[in-house]
Every structure is written in structure tokens, then in C-alpha cells.
C-alpha positions as CSV (number, residue, x, y, z in Angstrom):
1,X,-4.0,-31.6,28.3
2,X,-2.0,-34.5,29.1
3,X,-2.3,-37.1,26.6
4,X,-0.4,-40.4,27.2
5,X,0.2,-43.0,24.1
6,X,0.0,-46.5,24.5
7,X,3.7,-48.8,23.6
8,X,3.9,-51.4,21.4
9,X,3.7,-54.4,23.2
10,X,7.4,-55.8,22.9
11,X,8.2,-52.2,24.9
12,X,5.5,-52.0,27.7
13,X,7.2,-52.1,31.4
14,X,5.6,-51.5,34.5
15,X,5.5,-47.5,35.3
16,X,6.7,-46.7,38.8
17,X,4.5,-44.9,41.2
18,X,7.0,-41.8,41.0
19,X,7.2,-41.6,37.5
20,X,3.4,-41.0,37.3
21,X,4.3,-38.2,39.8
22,X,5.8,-36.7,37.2
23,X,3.6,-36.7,34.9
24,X,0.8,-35.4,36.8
25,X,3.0,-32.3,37.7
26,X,3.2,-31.9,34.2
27,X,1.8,-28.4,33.1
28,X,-2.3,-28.8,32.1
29,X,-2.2,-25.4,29.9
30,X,-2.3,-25.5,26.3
31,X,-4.9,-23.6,25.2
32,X,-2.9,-21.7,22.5
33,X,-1.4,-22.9,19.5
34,X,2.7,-23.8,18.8
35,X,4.6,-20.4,18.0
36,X,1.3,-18.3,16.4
37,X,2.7,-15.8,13.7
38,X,1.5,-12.7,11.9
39,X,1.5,-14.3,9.1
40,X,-1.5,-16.7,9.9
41,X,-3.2,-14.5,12.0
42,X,-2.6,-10.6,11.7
43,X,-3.8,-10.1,15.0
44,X,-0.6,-12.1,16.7
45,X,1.7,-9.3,15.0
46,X,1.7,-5.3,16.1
47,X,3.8,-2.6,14.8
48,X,6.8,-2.5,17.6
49,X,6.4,1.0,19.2
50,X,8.4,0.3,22.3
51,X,12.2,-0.8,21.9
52,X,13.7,-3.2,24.0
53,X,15.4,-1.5,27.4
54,X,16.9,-2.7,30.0
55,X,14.1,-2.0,32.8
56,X,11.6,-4.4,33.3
57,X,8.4,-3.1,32.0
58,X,5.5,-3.4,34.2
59,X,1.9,-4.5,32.8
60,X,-1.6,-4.3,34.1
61,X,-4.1,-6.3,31.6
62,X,-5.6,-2.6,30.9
63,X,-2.2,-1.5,29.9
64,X,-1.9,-4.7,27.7
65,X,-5.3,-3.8,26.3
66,X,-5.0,-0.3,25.6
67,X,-1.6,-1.1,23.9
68,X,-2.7,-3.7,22.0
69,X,-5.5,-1.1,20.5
70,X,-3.0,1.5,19.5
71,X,-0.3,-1.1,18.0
72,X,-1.6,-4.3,17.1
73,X,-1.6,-5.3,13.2
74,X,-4.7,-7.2,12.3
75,X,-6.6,-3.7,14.0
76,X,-4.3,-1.1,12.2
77,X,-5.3,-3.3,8.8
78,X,-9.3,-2.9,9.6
79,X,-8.6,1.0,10.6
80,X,-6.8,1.1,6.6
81,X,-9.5,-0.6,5.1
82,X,-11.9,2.1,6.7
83,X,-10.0,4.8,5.6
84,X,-10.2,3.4,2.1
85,X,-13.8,3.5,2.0
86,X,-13.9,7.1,3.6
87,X,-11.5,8.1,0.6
88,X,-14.5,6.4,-1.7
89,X,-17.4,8.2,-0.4
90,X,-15.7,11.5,-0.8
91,X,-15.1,10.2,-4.4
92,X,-19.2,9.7,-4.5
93,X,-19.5,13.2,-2.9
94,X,-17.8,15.1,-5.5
95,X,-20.3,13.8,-8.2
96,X,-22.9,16.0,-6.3
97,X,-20.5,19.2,-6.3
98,X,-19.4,21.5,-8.9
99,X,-16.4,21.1,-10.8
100,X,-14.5,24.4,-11.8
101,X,-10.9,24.6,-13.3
102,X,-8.9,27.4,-14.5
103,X,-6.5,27.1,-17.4
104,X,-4.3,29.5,-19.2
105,X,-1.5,29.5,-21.6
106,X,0.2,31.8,-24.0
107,X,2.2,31.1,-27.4
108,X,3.3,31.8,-31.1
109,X,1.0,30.5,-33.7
110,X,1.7,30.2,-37.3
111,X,-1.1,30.0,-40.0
112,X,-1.4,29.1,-43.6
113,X,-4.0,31.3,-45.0
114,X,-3.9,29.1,-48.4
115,X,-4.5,25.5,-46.3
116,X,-7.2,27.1,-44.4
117,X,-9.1,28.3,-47.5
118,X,-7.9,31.8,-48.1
119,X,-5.6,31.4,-50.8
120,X,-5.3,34.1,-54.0
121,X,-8.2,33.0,-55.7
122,X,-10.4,33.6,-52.1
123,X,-8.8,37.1,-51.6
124,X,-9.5,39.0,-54.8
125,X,-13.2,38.2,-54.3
126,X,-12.7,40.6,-51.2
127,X,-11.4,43.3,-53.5
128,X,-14.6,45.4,-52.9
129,X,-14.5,45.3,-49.5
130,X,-10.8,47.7,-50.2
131,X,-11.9,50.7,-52.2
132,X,-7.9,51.3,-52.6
133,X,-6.9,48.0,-53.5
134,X,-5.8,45.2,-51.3
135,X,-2.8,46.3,-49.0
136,X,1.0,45.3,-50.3
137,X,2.9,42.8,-49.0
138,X,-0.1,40.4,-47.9
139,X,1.2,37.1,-47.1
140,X,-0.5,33.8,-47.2
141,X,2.1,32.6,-44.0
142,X,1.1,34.5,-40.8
143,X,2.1,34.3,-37.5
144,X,0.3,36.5,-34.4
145,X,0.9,35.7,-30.3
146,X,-2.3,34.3,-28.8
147,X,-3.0,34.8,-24.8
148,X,-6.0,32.9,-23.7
149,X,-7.3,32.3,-19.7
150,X,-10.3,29.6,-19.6
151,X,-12.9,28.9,-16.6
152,X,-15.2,25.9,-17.0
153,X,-17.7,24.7,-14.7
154,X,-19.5,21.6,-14.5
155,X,-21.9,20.1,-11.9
156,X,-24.6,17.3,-12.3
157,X,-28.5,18.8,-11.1
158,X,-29.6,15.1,-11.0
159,X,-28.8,11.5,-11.5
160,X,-30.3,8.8,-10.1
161,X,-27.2,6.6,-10.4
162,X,-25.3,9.0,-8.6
163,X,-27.9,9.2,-5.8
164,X,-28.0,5.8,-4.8
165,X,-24.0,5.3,-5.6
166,X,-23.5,8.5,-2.5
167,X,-26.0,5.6,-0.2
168,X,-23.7,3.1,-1.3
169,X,-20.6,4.7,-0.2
170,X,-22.7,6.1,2.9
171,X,-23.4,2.3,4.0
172,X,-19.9,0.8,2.6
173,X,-18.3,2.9,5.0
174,X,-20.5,2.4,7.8
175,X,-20.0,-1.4,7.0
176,X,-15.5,-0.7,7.2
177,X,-16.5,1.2,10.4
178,X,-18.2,-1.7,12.2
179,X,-15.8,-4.0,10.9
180,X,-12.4,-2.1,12.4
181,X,-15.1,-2.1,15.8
182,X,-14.8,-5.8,15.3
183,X,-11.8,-6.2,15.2
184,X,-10.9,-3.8,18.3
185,X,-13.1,-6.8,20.1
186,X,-10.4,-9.5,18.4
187,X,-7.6,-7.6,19.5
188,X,-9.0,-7.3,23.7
189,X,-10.0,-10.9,23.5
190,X,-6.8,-11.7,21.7
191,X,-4.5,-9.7,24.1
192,X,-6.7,-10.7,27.2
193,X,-6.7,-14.1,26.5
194,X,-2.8,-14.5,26.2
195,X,-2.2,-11.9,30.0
196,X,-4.3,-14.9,31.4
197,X,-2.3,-17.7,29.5
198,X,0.8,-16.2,31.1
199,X,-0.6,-15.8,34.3
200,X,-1.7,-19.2,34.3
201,X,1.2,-20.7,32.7
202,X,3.4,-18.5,35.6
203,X,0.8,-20.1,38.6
204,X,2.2,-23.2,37.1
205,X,5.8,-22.5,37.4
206,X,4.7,-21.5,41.6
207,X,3.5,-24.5,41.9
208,X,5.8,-26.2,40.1
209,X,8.5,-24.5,42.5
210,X,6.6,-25.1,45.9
211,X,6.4,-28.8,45.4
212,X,10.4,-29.0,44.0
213,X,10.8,-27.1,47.3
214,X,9.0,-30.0,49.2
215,X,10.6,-32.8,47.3
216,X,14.4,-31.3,48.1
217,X,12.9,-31.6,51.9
218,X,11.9,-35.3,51.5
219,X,15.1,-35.8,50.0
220,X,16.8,-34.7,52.8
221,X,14.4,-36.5,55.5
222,X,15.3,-39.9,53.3
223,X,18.7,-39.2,53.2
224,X,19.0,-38.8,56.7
225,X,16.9,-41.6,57.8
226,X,19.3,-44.0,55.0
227,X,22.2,-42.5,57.3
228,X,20.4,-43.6,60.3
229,X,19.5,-47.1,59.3
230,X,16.2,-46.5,59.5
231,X,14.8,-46.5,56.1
232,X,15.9,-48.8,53.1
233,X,18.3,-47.2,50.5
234,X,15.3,-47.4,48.0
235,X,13.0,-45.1,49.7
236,X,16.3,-42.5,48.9
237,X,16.4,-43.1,45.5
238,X,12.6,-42.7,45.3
239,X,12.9,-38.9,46.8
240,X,15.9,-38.2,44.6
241,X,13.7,-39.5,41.4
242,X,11.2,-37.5,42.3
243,X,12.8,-34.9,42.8
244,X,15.0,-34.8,39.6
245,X,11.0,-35.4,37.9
246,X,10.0,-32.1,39.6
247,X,13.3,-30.4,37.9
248,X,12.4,-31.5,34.6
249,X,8.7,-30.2,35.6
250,X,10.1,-26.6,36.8
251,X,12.4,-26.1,33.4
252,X,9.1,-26.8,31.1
253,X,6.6,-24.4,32.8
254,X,9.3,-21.6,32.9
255,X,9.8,-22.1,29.1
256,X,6.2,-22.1,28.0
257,X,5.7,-18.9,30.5
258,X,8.7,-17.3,28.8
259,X,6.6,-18.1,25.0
260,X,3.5,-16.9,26.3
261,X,5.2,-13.6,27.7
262,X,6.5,-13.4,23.8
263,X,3.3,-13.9,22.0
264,X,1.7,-11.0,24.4
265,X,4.6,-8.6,23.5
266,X,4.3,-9.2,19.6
267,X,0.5,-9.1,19.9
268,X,0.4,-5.1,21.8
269,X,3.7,-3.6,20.1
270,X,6.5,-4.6,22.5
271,X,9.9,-5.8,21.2
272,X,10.5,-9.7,22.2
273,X,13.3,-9.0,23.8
274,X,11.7,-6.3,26.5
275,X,11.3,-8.1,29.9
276,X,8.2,-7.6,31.3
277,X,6.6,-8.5,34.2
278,X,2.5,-9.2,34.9
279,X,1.3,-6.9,37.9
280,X,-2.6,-8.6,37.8
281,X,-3.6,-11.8,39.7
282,X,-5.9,-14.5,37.6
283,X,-9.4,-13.4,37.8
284,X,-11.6,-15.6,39.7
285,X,-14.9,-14.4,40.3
286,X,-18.2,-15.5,39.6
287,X,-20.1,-14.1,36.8
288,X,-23.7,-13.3,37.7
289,X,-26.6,-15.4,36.0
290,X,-27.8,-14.2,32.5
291,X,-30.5,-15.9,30.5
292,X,-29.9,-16.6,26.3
293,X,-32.9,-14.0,25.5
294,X,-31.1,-11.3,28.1
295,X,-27.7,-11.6,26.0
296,X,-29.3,-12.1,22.8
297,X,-31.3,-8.7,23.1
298,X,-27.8,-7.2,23.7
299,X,-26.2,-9.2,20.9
300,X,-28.7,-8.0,18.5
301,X,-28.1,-4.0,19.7
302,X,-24.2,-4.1,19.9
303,X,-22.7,-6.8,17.5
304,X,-20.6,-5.1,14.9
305,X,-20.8,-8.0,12.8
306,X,-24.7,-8.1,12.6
307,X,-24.0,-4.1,12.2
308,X,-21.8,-5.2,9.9
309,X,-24.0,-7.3,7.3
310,X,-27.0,-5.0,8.3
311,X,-24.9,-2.0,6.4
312,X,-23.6,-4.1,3.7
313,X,-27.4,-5.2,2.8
314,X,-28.2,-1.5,3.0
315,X,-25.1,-0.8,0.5
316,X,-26.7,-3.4,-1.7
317,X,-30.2,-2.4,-1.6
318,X,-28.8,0.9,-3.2
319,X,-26.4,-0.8,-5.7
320,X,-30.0,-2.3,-6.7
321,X,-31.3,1.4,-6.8
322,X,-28.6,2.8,-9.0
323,X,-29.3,-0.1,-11.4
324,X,-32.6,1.1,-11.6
325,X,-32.1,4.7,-12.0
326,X,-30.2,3.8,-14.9
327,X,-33.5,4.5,-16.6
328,X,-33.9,7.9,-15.4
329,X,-32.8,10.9,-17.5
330,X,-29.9,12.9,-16.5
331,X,-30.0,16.8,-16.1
332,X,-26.1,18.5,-15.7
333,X,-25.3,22.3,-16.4
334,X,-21.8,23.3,-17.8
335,X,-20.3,26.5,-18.8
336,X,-16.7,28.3,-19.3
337,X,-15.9,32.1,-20.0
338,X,-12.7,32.5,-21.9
339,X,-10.4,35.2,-22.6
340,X,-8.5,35.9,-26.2
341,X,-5.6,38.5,-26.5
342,X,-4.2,38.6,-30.0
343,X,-0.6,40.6,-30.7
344,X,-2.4,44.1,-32.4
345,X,-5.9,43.2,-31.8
346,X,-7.1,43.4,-28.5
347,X,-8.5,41.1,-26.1
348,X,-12.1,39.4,-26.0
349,X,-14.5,37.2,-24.6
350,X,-16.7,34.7,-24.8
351,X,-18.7,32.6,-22.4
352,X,-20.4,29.2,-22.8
353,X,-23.5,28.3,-20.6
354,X,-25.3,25.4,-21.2
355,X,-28.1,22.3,-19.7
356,X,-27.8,18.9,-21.4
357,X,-30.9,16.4,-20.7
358,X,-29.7,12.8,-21.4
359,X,-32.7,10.6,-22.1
360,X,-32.1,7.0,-22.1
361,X,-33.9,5.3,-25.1
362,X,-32.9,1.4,-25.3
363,X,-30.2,-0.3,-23.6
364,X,-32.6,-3.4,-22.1
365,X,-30.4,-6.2,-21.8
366,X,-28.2,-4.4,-20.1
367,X,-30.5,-2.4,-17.8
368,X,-31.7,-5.9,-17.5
369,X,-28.3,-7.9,-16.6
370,X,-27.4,-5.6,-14.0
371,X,-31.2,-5.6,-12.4
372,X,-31.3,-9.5,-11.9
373,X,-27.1,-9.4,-11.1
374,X,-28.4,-6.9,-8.3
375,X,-31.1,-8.9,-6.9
376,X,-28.9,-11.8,-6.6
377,X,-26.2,-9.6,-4.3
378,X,-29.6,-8.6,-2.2
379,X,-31.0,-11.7,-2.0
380,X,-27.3,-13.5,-0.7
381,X,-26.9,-10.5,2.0
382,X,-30.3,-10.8,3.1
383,X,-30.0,-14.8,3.5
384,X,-26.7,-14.5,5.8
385,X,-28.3,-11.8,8.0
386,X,-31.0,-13.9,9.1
387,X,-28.4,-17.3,9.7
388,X,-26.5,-14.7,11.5
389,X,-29.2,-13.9,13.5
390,X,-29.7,-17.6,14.3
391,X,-25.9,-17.9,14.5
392,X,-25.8,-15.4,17.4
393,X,-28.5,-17.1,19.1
394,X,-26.7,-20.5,18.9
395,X,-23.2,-18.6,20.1
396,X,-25.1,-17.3,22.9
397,X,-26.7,-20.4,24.3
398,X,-23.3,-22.5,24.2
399,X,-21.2,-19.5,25.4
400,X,-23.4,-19.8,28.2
401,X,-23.2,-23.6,28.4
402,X,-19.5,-22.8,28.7
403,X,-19.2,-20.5,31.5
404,X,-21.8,-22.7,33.5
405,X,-19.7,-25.9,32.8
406,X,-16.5,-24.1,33.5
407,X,-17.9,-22.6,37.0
408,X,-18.7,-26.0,37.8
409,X,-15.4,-27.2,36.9
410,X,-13.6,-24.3,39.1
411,X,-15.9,-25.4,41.9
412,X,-14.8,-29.3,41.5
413,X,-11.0,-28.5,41.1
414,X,-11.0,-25.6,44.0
415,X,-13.0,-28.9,46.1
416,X,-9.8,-31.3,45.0
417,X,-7.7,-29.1,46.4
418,X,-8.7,-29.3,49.3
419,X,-9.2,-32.9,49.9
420,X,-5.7,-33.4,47.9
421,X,-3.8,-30.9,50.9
422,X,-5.5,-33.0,53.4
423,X,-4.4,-36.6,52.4
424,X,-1.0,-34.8,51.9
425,X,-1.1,-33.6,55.7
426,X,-2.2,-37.5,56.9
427,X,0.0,-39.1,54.7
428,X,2.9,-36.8,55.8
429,X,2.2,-37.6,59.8
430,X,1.8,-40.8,58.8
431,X,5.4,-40.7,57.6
432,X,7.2,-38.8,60.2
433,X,5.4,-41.1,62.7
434,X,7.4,-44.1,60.9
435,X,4.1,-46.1,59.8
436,X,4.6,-45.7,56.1
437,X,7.0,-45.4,54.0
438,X,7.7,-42.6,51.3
439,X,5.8,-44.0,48.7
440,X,2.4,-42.9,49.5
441,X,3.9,-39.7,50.5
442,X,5.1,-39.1,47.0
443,X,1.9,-40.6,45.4
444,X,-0.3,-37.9,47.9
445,X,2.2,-35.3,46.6
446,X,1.6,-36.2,43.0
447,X,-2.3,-36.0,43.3
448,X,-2.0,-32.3,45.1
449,X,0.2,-31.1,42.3
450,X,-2.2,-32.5,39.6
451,X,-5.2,-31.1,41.8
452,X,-3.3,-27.6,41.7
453,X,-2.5,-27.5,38.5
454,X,-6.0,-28.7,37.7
455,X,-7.4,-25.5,39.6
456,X,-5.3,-23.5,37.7
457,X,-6.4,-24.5,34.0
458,X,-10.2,-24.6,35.3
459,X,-9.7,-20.9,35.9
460,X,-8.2,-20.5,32.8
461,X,-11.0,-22.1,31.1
462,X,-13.3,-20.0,32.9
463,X,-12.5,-16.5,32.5
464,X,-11.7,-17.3,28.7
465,X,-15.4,-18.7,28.7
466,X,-16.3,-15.5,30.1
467,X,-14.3,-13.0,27.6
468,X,-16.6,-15.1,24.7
469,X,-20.0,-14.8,26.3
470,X,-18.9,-10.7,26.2
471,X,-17.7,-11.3,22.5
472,X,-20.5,-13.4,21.5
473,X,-22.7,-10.5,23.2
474,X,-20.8,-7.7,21.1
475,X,-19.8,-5.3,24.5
476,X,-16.5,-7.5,25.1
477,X,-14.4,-4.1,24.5
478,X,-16.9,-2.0,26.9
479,X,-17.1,-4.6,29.9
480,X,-14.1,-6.8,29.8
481,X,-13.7,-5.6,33.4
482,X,-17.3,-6.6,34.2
483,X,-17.2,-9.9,33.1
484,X,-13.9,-10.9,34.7
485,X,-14.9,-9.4,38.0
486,X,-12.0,-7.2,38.5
């Protein structure tokens, strides 16, 4: 948008006709924001997976989507994050599973008969047990080699806290799932959005080129006419303003298409430095009439966000059931079989099976704690899912607003357009047949350019008004194509 600010008054002067020729050839598109980074945003970053070459790389917006899906950042972050909870529920499965390990070891022991008890006084009250005596050479320091293998096996029967915590971890990673969906829909209206930016900004930089083109021809017809004595010097200097104006216009629109080209490359994976070249046309098709109850229905079946908050209340609702299982007893089974070889005495062995009931007999205050903490949680889920239910309703009804406005819009500028070409035509007979001068030939040539460039952003505007209605109604990723009539 082209916003002009007023002087101070000691520096006001009279504008000439062809300087606001200039400005109205002045590039309308500035949708995005100055030099986005990853840093802000991750979805303006992507893991570079194509080096710069020397070939120009040739893009469809499918191409730019599907690249944008395997590289870009802020989608490779969700994808960790679901990863992470699919790591935790198989951390919650494993409390439902047996638990066996196997141990071994072998070593030389040394013993103390005298610190464990068996000292002289212990020994001769065994003297019985030897009718010829106690052997010679009995020694109160022993040593022996001791092989030993172990087993054990552990596994909980029932738990109510571990129950709920494997729904928990169920729905958490339900939950990571529909968010990394969400943010597959960021990344195609992200990477949609800028293709169409540079498209636009590069029907700019036509235009821009077409009318320099036109100007360098009035130029010429001024100069010649000056030659001839037919025309006043001024009307030269007029055509060679305006023309220097439409320079200034060209070099602008080529730089901001040249930005745009970079922010699409950083946002699918492509090195900055690739040239690339856009092989689709602007979109500019109608978009067949949908009523807010139509897209809301779908909105309601296919938003990953409600999905979203519709899991996490799940995850909470058993985080609320754990807490109250806590009251339940606890039933588990262990065992372990081990193995004993002594140096001169053989091997043996012993098992160990066993059930343990854990009862829980008093621990209110903080059974009770974590009861009301988990309400609370419940409670706050349950509140933002029904003001995101009304907040999809109220992004349905103005996405709507916007693509209706922003048809209209095209309508007007494409109407413009034409009425602008035709003054142009008069005003340029009117010229060549030596009625006017070039004045109103530059001012007719200013409002076409404007009119153009007008066209241009009103397309803009409505196929980005279009990739939201599909976002707002949650199938943005399924019927991009749909919605922007290609």
C-alpha cells in the first residue's frame, strides 16, 4: 500500500503531474513482512537439501509444496515433538509388560568365620557333631570361588494409575499427531502464499517493463516533435522525467521479486543462492459459493487444532483418572531363579516366586491435592474447546467476508482496467492528432499503470483469502488445488 506523508509546511511545493505518475507505478504488494527469519518464525527456515547449481531450477507451486513438506523447519520441529510423545507412550506401555533380566558374575570371596559368629568358642559346641574330633588345620579365614547366574521377573497384574497414565500417553500422542497435521497446513499456506507473492510481485515487474517500454516511445515521439518545432521543449523534459520515474519503478519491483524468490527458497529447503524460476500463472478463478454452516460442518470434522484440544481434554480426563485410582490397591507378581556354584561343593538352586497386594491406607491430602489440581486442568481444556468452537465459527464467517470482498475487489480492478486502456487509446489519438499535448497522455498512462498494478494486488488478496477459508476449514493441505481453481 502506498502511503504518502504530509511536509511540514515551510517544505510543501506543488507536485507535478508526472511525479504522481510515479508514484502510482509504484509497486501495491506488501503483504509480507521486511526480511522474515527462522528465528521469529520457524516456518520461514527449512533444512537446505538442495545446493546451489548453476541450472535454473524450475518450480510448479506443487513442487514448492511438496518441498516445503519434506524440508521446512517449523514442520520437522512438530514431526520431533511427535516422535517424543511416541517415545513416551512406549515408556507407559512397558509398565503393562513383564520385566525380565539376567545377571551373572563369578569371583573370590574371603570370609571371617570369627566376625560372622563362628569363632572358637562357637565351634567346640559342634564337637559332637565329629565323633573323631574336629579336623586339623581349621581356620577362622576362609576363602572359596562363588559362580552365581540370576533371572528375575517382574510385571504389574493391575494398577489403576498405570491404566489411565497408558490413555494419557494414548491421547498425548494423538494430540503431537494432530498438531505436526497442523503445521503441515502452516507450511502449504506458508509456501503457497509466498509462490503467489512472487508471482505477483514478478506481474509487477511486467508491467512495470511494458509501460518503461511505452514511456522510451513517448520520449522519442517528444523528441522528435522538439526537433521539428512542433512541440515546446517542456513537453521533452516531461517524457524524459517520466521516463527516468518508470526506471526507478522497474529497479524496485525487480528487487522485492528477487526477496520474495529468497524467502520461498529458505521456506522449502533451497539454497538462497539457487536461481529459480516460477513455471505457474497467478490463479484467478472464482471460488464457488459456500454458506458459514457448510464450512463450519467441515471445520468441526477436519480441524487439527479442534482435534487437537479434543485429545488433550481426553489426556486430561485420564490424568484425572490416574489421580483417582491412586486409591486402588495394587496387585504385581515377581520372581527370580538363581544358580550357586561353590569351588568343592557343587552347584544349587533356588527360586523366588512371589504376589505383593499394596493397599493404600491414608494419604488424603494428597490424594486430595492432586484430585482438585486435576479438575482444574479439565475444567481449563474443556473451557478453550468450546471458545474454539466459537472461534472457528467466527474465522469461518469473516474468511468468508474476505473472499466475497476480495471477488468484488477483483471484479472492480479487472473493470478499471479496462476503462483505464481506453482513456489511454483516446488520449493517445488525441495526441498523435496534435490536439493535446503530452500531459494528459502521461496522466492516462499513470492511471493504467496504477489500474494494473491495482488488478494485480486484488488477485493477490484473493487467492490468499481463499488459501484461509481452506485453513480456517481444516482441508487447506487436501484442496489447495480446489480452492485456487487450478
Amino acid at each position: 500500500m502506498l502511503v504518502i506523508r504530509e511536509l511540514p509546511s515551510h517544505l510543501r511545493r506543488p507536485i507535478a503531474p508526472v511525479l504522481l505518475a510515479a508514484l502510482a507505478c509504484a509497486p501495491a504488494l506488501r503483504a509480507q513482512a521486511s526480511n522474515p527469519t527462522s528465528a521469529s518464525n520457524a516456518f520461514y527456515g527449512s533444512v537446505t537439501a538442495h545446493p546451489a547449481s548453476n541450472d535454473i531450477l524450475k518450480l510448479t507451486l506443487d513442487e514448492a509444496i511438496s518441498m516445503g513438506l519434506k524440508n521446512n523447519l517449523g514442520l520437522k520441529e512438530a514431526e520431533s515433538g511427535e516422535k517424543i510423545f511416541q517415545g513416551e507412550k512406549n515408556v507407559a506401555l512397558q509398565e503393562f509388560l513383564p520385566t525380565i533380566a539376567l545377571s551373572g558374575a563369578t569371583g573370590v570371596y574371603q570370609h571371617n568365620l570369627a566376625a560372622l559368629g563362628f569363632g572358637p568358642g562357637v565351634i567346640g559346641e559342634f564337637k559332637s557333631l565329629f565323633p573323631n574330633g574336629i579336623p586339623g588345620g581349621f581356620k577362622e579365614i576362609t576363602k572359596d570361588t562363588l559362580t552365581q547366574g540370576q533371572i528375575f521377573y517382574n510385571q504389574t497384574l493391575f494398577s489403576g494409575p498405570v491404566i489411565a497414565g497408558w490413555k494419557a500417553a494414548g491421547a498425548a500422542e494423538r494430540s503431537a499427531h494432530f498438531a505436526k497435521m497442523s503445521a503441515r497446513g502452516e507450511v502449504v499456506q506458508q509456501v503457497a502464499s509466498a509462490y503467489l507473492h512472487a508471482i505477483a510481485a514478478a506481474s509487477e515487474v511486467d508491467n512495470a517493463k511494458a509501460l518503461e517500454s511505452e514511456d522510451q516511445v513517448l520520449l522519442n515521439h517528444a523528441h522528435d516533435a522538439h526537433v521539428a518545432g512542433t512541440v515546446a521543449n517542456l513537453d521533452e523534459l516531461r517524457a524524459r522525467v517520466q521516463l527516468q520515474a518508470q526506471e526507478q519503478v522497474l529497479i524496485q519491483s525487480e528487487t522485492e521479486v528477487e526477496k520474495d524468490l529468497i524467502l520461498l527458497k529458505r521456506e522449502i529447503g533451497i539454497d538462497p543462492g539457487q536461481k529459480i524460476a516460477l513455471t505457474d500463472p497467478a490463479p484467478c478463478s472464482e471460488l464457488a459459493a459456500q454458506t458459514p454452516e457448510e464450512v463450519r460442518a467441515i471445520a468441526y470434522k477436519n480441524r487439527q487444532d479442534y482435534q487437537n484440544l479434543q485429545n488433550q481434554a481426553v489426556e486430561y480426563k485420564a490424568f484425572h483418572a490416574a489421580v483417582r485410582s491412586q486409591r486402588l490397591p495394587t496387585l504385581s507378581f515377581s520372581g527370580n531363579y538363581t544358580t550357586d556354584t561353590v569351588t568343592g561343593v557343587g552347584t544349587h538352586g533356588t527360586f523366588l516366586a512371589q504376589g505383593t497386594l499394596s493397599v493404600p491406607l491414608f494419604r488424603e491430602g494428597k490424594l486430595r491435592g492432586d484430585t482438585e489440581a486435576a479438575n482444574a486442568q479439565m475444567d481449563a481444556v474443556n473451557n478453550q474447546l468450546a471458545d474454539l468452537r466459537s472461534h472457528i465459527d467466527q474465522q469461518v464467517r469473516s474468511a468468508l467476508l474476505d473472499v466475497g470482498a476480495a471477488q468484488q475487489l477483483v471484479q472492480v480492478a479487472r473493470s478499471n482496467v479496462d476503462l483505464a486502456t481506453r482513456a489511454l487509446s483516446d488520449e493517445t489519438d488525441r495526441v498523435n492528432a496534435g490536439v493535446d499535448d503530452n500531459l494528459p497522455l502521461v496522466t492516462a498512462q499513470a492511471t493504467l499503470a496504477a489500474a494494473q498494478s491495482n488488478l494485480v494486488e486484488s488477485l493477490y488478496q484473493y487467492n490468499l483469502s481463499k488459501l484461509a477459508l481452506a485453513r480456517s476449514a481444516g482441508v487447506l493441505e487436501q484442496q489447495y488445488r480446489d480452492y485456487l481453481g487450478r
